[in-house]
PDB file of the backbone (N, CA, C, O) and the ligand in Angstrom, with CONECT records:
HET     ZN  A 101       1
ATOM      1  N   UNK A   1       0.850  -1.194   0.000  1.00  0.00           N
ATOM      2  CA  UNK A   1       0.000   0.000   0.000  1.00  0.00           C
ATOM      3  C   UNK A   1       0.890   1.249   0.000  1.00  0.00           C
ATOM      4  O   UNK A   1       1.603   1.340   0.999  1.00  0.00           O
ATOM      5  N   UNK A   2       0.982   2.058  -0.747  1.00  0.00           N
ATOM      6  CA  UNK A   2       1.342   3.065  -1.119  1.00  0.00           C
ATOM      7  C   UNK A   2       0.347   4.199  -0.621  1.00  0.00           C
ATOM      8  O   UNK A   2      -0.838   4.451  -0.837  1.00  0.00           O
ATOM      9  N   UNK A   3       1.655   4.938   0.368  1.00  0.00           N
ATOM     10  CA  UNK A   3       0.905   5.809   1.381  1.00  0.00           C
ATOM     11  C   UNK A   3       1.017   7.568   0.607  1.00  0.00           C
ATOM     12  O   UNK A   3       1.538   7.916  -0.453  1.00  0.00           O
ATOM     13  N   UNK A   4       0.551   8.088   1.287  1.00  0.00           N
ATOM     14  CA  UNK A   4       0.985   9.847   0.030  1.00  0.00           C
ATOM     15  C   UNK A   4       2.297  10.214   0.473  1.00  0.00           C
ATOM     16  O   UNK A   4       3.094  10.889  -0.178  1.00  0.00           O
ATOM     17  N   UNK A   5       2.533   9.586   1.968  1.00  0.00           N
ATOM     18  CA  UNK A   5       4.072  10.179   2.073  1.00  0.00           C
ATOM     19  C   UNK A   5       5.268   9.855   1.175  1.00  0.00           C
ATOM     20  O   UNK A   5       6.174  10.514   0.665  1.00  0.00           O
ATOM     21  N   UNK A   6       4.717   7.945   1.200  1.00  0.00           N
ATOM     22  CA  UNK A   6       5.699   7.385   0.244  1.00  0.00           C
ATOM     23  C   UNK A   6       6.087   7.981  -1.662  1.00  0.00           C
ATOM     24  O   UNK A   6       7.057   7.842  -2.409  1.00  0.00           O
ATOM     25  N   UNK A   7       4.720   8.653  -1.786  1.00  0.00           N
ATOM     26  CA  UNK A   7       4.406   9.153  -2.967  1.00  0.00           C
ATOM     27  C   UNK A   7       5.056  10.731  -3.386  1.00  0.00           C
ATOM     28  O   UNK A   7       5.823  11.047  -4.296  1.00  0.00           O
ATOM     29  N   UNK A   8       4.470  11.466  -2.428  1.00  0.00           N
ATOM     30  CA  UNK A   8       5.076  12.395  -2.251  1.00  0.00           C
ATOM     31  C   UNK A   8       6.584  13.158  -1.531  1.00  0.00           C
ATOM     32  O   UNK A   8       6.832  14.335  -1.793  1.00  0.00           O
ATOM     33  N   UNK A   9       7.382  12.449  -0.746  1.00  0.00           N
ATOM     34  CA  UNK A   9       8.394  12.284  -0.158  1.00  0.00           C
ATOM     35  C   UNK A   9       8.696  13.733   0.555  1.00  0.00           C
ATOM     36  O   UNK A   9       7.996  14.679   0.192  1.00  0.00           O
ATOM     37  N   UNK A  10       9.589  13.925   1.437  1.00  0.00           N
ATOM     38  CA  UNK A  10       9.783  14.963   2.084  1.00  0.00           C
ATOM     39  C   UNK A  10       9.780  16.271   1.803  1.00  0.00           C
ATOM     40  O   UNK A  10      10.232  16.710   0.746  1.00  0.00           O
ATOM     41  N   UNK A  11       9.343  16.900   2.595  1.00  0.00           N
ATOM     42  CA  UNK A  11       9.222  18.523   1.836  1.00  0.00           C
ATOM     43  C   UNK A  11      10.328  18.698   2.218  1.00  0.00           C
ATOM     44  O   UNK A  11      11.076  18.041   2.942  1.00  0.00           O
ATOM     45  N   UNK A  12      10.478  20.235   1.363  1.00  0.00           N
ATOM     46  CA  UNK A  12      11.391  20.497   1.375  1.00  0.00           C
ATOM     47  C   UNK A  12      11.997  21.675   2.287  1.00  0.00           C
ATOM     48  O   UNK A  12      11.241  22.638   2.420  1.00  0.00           O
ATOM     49  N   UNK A  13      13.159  21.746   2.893  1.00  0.00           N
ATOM     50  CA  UNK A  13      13.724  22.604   3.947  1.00  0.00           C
ATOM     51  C   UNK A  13      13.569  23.790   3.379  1.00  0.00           C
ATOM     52  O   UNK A  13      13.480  23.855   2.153  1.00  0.00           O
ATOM     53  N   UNK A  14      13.510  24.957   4.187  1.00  0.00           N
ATOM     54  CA  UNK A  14      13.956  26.318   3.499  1.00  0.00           C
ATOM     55  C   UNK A  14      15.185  26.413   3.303  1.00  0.00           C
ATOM     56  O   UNK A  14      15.808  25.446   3.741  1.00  0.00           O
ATOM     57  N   UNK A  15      15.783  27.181   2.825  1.00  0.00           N
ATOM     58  CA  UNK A  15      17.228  27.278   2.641  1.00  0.00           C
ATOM     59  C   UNK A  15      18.392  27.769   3.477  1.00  0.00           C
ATOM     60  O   UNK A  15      19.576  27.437   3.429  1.00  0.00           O
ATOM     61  N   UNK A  16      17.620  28.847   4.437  1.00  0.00           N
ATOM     62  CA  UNK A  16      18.109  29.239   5.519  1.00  0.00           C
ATOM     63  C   UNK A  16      17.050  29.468   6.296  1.00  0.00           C
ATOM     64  O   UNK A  16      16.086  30.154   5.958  1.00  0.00           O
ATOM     65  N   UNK A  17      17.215  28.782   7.596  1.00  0.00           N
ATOM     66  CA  UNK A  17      15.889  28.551   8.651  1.00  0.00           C
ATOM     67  C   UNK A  17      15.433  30.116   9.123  1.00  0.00           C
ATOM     68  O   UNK A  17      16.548  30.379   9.574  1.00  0.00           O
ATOM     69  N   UNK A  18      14.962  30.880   9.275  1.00  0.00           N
ATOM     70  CA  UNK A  18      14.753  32.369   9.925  1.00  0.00           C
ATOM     71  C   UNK A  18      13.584  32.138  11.360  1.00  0.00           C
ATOM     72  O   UNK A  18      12.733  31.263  11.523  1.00  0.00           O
ATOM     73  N   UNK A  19      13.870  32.999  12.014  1.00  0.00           N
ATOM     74  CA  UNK A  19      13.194  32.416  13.283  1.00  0.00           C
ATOM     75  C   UNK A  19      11.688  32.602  12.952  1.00  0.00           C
ATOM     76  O   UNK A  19      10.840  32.348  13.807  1.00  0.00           O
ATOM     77  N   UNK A  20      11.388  32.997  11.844  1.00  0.00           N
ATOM     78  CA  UNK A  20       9.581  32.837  11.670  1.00  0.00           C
ATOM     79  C   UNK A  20       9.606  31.302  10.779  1.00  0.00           C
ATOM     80  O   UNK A  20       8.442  30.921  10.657  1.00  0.00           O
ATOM     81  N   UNK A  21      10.652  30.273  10.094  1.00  0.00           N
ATOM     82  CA  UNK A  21      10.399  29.286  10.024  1.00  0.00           C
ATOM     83  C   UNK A  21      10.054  28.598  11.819  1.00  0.00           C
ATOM     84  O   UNK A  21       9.136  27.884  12.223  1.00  0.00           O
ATOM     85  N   UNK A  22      11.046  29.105  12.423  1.00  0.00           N
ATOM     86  CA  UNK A  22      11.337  27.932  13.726  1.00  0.00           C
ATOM     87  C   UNK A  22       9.788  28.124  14.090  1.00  0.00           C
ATOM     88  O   UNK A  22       9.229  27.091  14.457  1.00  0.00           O
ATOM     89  N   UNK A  23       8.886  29.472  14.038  1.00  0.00           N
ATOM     90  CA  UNK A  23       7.746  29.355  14.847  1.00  0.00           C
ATOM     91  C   UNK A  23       6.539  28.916  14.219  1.00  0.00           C
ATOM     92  O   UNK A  23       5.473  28.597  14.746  1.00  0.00           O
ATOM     93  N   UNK A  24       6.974  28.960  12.612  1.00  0.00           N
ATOM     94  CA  UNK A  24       5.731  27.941  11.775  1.00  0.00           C
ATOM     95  C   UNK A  24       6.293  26.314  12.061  1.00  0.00           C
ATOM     96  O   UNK A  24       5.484  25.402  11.891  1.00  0.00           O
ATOM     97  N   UNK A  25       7.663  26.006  12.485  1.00  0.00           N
ATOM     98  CA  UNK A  25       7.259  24.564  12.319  1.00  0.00           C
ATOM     99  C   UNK A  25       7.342  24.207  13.856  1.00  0.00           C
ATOM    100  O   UNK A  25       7.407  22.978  13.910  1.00  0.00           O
ATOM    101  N   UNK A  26       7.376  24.875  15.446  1.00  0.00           N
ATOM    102  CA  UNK A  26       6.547  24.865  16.503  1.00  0.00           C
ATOM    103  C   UNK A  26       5.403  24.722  16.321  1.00  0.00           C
ATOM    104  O   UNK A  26       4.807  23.851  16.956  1.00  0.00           O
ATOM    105  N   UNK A  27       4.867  25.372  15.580  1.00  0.00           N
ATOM    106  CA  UNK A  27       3.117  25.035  15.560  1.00  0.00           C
ATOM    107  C   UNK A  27       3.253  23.926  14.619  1.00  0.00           C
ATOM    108  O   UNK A  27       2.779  22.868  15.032  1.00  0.00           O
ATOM    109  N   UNK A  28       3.748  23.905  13.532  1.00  0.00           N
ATOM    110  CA  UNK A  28       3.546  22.300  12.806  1.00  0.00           C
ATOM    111  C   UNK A  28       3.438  21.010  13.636  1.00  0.00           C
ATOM    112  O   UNK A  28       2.550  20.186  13.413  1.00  0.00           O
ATOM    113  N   UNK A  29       4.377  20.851  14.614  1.00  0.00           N
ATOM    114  CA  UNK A  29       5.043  19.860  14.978  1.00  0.00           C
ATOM    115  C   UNK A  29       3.867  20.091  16.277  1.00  0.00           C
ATOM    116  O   UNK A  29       3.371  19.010  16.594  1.00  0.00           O
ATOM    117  N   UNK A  30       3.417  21.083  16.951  1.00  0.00           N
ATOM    118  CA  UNK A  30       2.044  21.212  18.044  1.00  0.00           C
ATOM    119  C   UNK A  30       0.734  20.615  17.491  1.00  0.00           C
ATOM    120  O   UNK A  30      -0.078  19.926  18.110  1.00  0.00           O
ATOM    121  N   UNK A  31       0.688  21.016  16.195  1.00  0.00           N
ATOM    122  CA  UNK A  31      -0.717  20.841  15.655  1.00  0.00           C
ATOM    123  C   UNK A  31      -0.962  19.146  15.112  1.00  0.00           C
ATOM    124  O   UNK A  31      -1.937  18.394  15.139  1.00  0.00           O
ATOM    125  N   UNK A  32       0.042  19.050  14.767  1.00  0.00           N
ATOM    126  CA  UNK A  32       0.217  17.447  13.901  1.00  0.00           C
ATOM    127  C   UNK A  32       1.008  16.689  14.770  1.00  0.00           C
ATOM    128  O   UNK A  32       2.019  16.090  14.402  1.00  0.00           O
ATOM    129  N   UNK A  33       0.482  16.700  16.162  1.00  0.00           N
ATOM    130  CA  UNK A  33       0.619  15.777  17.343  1.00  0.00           C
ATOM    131  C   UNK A  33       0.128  14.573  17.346  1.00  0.00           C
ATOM    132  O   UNK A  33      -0.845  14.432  16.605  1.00  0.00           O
ATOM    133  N   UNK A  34       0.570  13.390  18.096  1.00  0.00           N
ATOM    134  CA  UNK A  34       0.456  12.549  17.990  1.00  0.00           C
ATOM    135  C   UNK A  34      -1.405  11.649  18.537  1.00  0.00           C
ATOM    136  O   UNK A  34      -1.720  11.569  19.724  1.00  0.00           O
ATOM    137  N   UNK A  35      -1.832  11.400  18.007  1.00  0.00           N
ATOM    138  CA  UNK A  35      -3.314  10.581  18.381  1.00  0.00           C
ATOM    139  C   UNK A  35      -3.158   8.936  18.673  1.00  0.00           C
ATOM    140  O   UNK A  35      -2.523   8.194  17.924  1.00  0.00           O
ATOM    141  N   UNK A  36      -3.709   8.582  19.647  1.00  0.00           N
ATOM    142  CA  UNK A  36      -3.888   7.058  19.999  1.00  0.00           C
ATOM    143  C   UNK A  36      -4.742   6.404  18.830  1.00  0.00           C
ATOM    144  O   UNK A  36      -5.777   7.070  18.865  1.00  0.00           O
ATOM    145  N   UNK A  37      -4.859   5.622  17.980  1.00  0.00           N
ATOM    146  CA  UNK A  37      -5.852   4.875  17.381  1.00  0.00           C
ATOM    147  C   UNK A  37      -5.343   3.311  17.635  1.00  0.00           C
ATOM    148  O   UNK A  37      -4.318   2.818  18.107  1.00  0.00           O
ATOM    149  N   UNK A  38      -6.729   2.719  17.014  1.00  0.00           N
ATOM    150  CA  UNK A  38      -6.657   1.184  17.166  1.00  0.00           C
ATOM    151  C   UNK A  38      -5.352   0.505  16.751  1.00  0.00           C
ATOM    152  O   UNK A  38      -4.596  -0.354  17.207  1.00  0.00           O
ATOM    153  N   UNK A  39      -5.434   1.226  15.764  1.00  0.00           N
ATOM    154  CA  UNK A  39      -3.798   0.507  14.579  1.00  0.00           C
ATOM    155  C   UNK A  39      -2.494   1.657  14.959  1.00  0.00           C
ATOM    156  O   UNK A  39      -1.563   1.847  14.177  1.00  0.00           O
ATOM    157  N   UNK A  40      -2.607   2.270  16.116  1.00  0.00           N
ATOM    158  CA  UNK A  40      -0.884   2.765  16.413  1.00  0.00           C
ATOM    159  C   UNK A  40      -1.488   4.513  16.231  1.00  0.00           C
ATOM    160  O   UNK A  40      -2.531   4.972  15.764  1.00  0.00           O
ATOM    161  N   UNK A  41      -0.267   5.149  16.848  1.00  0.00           N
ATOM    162  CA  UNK A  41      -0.387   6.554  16.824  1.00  0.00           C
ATOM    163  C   UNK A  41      -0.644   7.015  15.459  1.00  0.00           C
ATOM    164  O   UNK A  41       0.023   6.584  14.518  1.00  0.00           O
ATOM    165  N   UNK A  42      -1.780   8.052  15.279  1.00  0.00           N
ATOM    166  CA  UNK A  42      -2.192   8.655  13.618  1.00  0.00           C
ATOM    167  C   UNK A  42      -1.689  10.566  14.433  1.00  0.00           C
ATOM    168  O   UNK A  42      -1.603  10.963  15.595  1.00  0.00           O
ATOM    169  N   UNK A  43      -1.480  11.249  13.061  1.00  0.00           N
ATOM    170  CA  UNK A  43      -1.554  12.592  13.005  1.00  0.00           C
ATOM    171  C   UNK A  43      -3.030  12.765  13.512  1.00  0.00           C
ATOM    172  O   UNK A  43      -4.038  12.266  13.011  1.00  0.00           O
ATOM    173  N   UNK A  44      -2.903  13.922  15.080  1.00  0.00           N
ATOM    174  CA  UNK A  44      -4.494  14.353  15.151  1.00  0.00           C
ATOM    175  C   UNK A  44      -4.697  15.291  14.081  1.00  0.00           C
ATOM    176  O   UNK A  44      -5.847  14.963  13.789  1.00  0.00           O
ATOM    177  N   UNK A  45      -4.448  16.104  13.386  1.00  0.00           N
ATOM    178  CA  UNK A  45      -4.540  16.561  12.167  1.00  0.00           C
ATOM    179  C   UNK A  45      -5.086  16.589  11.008  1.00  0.00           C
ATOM    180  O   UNK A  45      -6.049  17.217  10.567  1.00  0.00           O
ATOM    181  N   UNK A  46      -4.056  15.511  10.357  1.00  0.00           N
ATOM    182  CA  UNK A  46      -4.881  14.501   9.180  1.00  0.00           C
ATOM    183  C   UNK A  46      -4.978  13.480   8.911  1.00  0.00           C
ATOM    184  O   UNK A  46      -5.276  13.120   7.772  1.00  0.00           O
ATOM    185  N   UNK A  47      -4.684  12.447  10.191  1.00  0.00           N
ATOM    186  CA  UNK A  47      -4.799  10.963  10.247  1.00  0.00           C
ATOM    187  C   UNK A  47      -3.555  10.263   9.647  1.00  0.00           C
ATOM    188  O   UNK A  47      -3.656   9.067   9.374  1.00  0.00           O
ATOM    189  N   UNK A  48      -2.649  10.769   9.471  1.00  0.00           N
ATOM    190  CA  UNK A  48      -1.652  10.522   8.626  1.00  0.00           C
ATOM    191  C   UNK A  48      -0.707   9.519   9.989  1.00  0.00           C
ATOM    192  O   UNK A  48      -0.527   9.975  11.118  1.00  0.00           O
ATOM    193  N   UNK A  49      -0.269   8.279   9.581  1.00  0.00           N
ATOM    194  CA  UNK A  49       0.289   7.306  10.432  1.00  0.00           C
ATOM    195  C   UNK A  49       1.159   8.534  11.210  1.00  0.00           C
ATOM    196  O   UNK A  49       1.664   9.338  10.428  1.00  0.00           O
ATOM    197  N   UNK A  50       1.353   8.736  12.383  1.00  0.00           N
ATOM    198  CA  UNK A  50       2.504   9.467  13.169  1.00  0.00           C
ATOM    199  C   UNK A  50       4.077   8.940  12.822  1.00  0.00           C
ATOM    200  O   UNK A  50       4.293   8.015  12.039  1.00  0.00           O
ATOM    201  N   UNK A  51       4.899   9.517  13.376  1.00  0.00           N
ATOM    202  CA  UNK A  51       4.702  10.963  12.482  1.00  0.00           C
ATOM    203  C   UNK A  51       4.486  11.393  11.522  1.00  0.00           C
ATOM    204  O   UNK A  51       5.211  10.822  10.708  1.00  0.00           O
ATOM    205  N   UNK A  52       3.465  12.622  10.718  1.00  0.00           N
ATOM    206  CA  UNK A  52       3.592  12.654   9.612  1.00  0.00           C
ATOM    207  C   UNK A  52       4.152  13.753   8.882  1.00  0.00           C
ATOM    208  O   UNK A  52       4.747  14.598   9.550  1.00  0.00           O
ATOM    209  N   UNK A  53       4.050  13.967   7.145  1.00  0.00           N
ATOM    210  CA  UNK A  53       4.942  14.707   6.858  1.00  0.00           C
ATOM    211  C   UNK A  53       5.268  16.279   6.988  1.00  0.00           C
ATOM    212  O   UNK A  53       6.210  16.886   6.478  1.00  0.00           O
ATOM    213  N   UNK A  54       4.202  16.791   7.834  1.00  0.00           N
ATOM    214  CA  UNK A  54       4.349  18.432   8.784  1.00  0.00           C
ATOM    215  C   UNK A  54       5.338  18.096   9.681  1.00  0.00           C
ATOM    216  O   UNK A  54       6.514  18.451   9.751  1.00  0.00           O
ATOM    217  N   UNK A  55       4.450  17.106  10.582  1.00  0.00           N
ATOM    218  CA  UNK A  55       5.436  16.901  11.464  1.00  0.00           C
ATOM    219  C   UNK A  55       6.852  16.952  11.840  1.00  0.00           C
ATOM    220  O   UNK A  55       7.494  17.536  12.713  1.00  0.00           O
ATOM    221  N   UNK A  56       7.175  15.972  10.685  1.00  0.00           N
ATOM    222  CA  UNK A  56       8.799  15.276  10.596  1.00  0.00           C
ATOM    223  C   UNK A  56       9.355  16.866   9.815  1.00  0.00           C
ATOM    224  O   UNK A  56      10.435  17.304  10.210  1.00  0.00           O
ATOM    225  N   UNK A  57       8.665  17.582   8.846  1.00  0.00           N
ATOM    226  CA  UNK A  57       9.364  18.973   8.656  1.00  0.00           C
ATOM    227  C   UNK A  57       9.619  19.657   9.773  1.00  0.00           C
ATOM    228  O   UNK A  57      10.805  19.782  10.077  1.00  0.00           O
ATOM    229  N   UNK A  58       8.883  20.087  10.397  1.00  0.00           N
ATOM    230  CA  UNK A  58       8.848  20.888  11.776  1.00  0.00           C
ATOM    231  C   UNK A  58      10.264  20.711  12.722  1.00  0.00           C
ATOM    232  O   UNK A  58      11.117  21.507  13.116  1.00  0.00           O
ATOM    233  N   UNK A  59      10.095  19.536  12.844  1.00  0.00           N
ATOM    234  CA  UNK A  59      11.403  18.537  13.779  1.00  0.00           C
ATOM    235  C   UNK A  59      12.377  19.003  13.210  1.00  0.00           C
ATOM    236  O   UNK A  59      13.216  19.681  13.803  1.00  0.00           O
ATOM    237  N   UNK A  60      12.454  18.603  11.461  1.00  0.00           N
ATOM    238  CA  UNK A  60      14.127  18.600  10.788  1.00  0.00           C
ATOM    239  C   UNK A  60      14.441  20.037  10.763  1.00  0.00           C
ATOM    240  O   UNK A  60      15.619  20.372  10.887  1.00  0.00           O
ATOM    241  N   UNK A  61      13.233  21.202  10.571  1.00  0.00           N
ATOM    242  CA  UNK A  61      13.797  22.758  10.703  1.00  0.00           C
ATOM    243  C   UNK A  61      14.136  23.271  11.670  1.00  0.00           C
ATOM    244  O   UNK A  61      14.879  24.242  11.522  1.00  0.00           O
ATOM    245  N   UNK A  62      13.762  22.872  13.057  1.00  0.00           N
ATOM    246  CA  UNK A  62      14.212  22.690  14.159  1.00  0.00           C
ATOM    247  C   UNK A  62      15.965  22.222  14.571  1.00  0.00           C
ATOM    248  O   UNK A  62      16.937  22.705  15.152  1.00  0.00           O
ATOM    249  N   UNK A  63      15.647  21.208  13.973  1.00  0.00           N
ATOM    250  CA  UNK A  63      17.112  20.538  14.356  1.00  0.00           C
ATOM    251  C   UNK A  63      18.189  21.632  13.178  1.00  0.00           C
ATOM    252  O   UNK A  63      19.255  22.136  13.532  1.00  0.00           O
ATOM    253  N   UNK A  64      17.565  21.791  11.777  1.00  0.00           N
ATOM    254  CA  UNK A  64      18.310  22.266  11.234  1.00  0.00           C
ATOM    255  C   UNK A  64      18.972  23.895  12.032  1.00  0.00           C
ATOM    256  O   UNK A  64      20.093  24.341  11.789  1.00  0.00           O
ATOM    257  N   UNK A  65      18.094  24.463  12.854  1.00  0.00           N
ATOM    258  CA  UNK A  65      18.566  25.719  13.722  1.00  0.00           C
ATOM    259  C   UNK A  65      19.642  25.248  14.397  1.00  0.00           C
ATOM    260  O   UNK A  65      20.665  25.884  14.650  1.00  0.00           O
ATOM    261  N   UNK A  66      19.432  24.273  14.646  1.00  0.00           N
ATOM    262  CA  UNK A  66      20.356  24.300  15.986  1.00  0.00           C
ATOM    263  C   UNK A  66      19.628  23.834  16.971  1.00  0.00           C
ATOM    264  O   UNK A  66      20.284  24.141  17.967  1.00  0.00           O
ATOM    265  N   UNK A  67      18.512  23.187  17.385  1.00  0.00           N
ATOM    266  CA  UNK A  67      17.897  22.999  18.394  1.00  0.00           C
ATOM    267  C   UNK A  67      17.783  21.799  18.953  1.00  0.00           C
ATOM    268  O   UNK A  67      17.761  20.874  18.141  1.00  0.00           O
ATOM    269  N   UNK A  68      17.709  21.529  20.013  1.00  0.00           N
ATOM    270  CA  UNK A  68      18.480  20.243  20.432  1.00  0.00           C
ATOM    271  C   UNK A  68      16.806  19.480  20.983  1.00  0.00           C
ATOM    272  O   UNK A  68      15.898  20.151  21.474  1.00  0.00           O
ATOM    273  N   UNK A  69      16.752  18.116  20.762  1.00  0.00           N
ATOM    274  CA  UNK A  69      15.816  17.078  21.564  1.00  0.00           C
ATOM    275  C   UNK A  69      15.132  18.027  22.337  1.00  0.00           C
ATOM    276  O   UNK A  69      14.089  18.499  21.885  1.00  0.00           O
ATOM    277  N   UNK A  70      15.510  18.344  23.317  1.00  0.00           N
ATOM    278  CA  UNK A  70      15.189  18.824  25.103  1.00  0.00           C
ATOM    279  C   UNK A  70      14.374  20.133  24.498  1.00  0.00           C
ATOM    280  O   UNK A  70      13.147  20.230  24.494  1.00  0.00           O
ATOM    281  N   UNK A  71      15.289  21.107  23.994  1.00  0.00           N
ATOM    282  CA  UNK A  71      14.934  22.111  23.669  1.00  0.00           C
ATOM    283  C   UNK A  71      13.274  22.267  21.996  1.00  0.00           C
ATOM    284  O   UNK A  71      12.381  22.967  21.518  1.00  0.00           O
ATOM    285  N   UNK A  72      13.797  21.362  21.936  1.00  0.00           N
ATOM    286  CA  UNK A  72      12.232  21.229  20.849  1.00  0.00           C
ATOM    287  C   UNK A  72      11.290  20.332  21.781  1.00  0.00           C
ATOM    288  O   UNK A  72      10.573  19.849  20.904  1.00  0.00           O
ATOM    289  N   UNK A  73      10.973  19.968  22.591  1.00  0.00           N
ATOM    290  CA  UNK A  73       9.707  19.414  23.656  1.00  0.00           C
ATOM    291  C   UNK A  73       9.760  20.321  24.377  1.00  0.00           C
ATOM    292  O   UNK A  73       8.659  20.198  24.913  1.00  0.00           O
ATOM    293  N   UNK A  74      10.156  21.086  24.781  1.00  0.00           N
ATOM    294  CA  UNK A  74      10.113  22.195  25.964  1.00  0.00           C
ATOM    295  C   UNK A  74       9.349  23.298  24.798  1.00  0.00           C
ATOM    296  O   UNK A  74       8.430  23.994  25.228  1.00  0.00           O
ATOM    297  N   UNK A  75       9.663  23.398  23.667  1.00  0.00           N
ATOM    298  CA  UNK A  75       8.828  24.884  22.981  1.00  0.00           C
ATOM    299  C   UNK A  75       7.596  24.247  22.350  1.00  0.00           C
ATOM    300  O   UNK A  75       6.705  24.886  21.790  1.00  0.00           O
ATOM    301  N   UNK A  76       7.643  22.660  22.526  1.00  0.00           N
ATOM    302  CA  UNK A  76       6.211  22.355  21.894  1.00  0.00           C
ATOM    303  C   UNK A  76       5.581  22.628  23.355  1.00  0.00           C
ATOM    304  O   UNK A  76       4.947  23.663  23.562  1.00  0.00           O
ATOM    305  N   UNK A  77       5.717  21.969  24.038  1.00  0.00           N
ATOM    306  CA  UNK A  77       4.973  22.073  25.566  1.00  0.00           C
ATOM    307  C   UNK A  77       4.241  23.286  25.609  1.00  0.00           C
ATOM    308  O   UNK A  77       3.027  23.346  25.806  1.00  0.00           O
ATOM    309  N   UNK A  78       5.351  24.708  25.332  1.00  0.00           N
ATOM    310  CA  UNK A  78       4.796  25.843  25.792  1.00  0.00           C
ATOM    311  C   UNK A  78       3.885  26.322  24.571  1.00  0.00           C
ATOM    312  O   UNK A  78       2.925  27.061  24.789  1.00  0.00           O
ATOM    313  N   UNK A  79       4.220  25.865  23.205  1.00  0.00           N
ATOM    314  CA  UNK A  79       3.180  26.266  22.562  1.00  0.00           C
ATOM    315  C   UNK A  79       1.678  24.961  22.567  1.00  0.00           C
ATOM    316  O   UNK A  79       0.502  25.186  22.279  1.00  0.00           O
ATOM    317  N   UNK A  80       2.061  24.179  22.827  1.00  0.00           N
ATOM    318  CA  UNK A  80       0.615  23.245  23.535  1.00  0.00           C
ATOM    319  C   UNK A  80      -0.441  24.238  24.491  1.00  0.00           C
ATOM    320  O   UNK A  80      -1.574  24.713  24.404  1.00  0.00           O
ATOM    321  N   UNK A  81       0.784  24.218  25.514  1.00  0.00           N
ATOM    322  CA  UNK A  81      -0.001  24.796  26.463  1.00  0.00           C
ATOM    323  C   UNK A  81      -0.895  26.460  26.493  1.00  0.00           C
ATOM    324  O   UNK A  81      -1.660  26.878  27.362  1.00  0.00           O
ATOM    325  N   UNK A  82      -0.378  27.238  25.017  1.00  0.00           N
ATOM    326  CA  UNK A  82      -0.736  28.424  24.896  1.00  0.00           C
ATOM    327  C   UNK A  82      -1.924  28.357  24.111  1.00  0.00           C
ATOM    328  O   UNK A  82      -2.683  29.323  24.046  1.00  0.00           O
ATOM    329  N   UNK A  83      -2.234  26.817  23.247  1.00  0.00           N
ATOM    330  CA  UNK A  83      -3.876  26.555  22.715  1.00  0.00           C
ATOM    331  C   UNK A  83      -4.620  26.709  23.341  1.00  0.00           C
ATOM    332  O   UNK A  83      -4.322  26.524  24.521  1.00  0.00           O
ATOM    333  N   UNK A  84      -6.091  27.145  23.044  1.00  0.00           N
ATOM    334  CA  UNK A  84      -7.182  26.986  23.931  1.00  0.00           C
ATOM    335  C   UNK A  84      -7.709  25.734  24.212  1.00  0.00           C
ATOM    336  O   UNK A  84      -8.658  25.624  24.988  1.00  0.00           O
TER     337      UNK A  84
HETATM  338 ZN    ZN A 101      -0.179  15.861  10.329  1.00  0.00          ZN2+
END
């Protein structure tokens, strides 16, 4: 089964991260959080098997800053926690 990720494959990075990427892919990586289902964690988002491909962008523009594990769960947390 041929999934859209497999089809479509990774987006693509910006070229140089600017700190209004880091805070569109905080909310990427907030919004396209992980959901419990029967068959394994899905994107609450768009159902897309976890992680999916917002997601995994969000993470790699992240890491591409400079931002470490610790430090990308600590700015999802606080932007979690700033949703209504
Ligand atoms: Zn998603």
């Amino acid at each position: 089964m041929d999934s859209i990720d497999d089809i479509l494959g990774e987006l693509p990075l910006p070229p140089y991260v600017t700190a209004e990427d880091v805070t569109f892919a905080v909310k990427a990586v907030t919004v396209h959080a992980a959901e419990q289902w029967p068959d394994g964690p899905r994107c609450r988002n768009d159902r897309a098997p976890h992680p999916c491909r917002l997601h995994r962008w969000g993470r790699r523009v992240l890491m591409e800053r400079g931002l470490s594990q610790r430090e990308i769960e600590s700015l999802v947390a606080e932007q979690t926690a700033r949703q209504p």
